[in-house]
C-alpha positions in Angstrom: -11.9 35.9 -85.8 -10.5 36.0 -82.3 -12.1 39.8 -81.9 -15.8 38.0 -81.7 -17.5 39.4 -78.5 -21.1 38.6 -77.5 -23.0 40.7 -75.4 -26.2 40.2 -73.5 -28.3 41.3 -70.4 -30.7 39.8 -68.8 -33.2 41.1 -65.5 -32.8 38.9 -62.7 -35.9 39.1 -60.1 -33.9 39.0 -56.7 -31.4 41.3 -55.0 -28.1 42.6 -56.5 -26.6 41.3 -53.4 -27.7 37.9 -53.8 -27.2 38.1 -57.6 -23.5 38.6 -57.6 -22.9 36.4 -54.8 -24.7 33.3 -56.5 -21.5 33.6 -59.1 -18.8 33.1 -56.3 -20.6 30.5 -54.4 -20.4 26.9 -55.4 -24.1 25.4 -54.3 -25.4 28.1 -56.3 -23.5 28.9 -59.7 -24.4 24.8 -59.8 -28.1 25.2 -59.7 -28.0 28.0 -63.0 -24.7 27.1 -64.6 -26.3 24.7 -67.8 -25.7 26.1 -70.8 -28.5 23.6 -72.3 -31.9 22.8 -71.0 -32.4 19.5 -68.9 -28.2 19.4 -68.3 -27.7 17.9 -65.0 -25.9 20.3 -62.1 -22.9 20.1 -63.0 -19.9 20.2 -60.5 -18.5 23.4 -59.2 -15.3 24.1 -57.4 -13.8 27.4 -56.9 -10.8 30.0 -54.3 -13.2 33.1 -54.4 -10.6 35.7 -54.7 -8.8 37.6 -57.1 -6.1 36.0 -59.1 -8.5 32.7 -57.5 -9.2 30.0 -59.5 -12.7 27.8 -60.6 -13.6 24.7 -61.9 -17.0 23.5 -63.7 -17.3 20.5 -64.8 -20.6 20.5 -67.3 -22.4 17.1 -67.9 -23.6 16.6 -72.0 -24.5 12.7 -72.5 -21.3 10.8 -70.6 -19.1 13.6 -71.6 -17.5 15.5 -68.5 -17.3 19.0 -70.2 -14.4 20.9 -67.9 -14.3 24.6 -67.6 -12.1 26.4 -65.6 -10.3 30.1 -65.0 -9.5 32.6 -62.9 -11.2 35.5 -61.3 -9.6 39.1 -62.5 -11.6 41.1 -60.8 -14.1 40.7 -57.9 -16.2 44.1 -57.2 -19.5 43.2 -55.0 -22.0 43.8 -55.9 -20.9 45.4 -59.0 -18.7 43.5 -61.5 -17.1 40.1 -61.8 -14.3 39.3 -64.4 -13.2 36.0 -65.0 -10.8 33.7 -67.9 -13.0 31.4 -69.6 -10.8 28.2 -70.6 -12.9 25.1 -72.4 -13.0 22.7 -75.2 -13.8 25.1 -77.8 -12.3 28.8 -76.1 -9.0 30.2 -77.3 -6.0 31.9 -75.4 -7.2 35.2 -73.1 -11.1 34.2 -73.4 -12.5 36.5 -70.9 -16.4 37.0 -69.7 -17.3 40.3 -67.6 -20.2 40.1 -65.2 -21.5 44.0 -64.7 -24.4 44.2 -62.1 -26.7 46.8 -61.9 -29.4 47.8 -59.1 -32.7 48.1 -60.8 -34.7 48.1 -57.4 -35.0 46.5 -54.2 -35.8 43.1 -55.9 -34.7 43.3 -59.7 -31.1 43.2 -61.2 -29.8 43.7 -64.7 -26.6 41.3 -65.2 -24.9 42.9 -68.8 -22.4 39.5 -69.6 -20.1 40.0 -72.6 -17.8 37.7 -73.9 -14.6 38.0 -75.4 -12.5 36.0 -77.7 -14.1 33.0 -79.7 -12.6 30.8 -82.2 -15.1 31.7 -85.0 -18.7 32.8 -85.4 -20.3 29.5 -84.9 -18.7 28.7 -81.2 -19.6 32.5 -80.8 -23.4 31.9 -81.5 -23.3 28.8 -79.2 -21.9 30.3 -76.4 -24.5 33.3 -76.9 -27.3 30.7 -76.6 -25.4 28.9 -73.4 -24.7 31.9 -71.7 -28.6 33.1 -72.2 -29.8 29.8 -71.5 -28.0 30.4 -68.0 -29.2 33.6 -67.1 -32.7 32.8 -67.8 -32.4 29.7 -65.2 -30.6 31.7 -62.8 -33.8 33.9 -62.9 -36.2 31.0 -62.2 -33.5 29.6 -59.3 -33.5 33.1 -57.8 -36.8 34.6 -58.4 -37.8 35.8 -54.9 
């Protein structure tokens, strides 16, 4: 089951710019990255640059949830690549970021996902991953 992709898309209300950015800087994937509602911020550490590395640290109960990986491929405004490692991802886990200009003040972020280790993690990570988008809307609504 390693094929398993997810794919979704979601419009953010601010600037492409400022969209794509809020991924490589560490004060702001903080304030959206919470796969759950109610998660606190979690910690964020990152070397913005290709072949770079990142670190979040997600909070669930007294659990310190670590995810880390590197960046692929950094293409402002347009596309972000990065390895996803975690407690439940599998060798070459990778998500792809692909922004698109809608207008002055509206983005579409398409995010797919590659490589889970079966359809349940899959369907979690689908429902983390649009959990983050839709707070990364209400963080950068302008």
């Amino acid at each position: 089951m390693t094929d398993l992709t997810l794919n979704i898309s979601k419009i953010i209300n601010a600037p492409i710019e400022k969209v794509f950015d809020a991924w490589l800087n560490p004060k702001m994937l903080s304030q959206f990255m919470m796969p759950m509602p109610g998660m606190p911020e979690p910690e964020v550490e990152n070397n913005v640059q290709e072949g770079g590395s990142f670190t979040i640290t997600m909070h669930a109960g007294d659990d310190k949830l670590p995810h880390t990986g590197k960046y692929l491929e950094i293409n402002r405004p347009d596309k972000l690549v990065f390895t996803w490692i975690s407690h439940c991802s599998i060798d070459n886990s990778i998500v792809t970021l692909n922004f698109t200009k809608i207008s002055k003040y509206k983005t579409n972020i398409r995010l797919s996902h590659v490589k889970f280790i079966d359809e349940k993690t899959r369907s979690d990570h689908e429902s983390g991953w649009g959990n983050i988008l839709a707070t990364m809307n209400d963080v950068m609504s302008v």
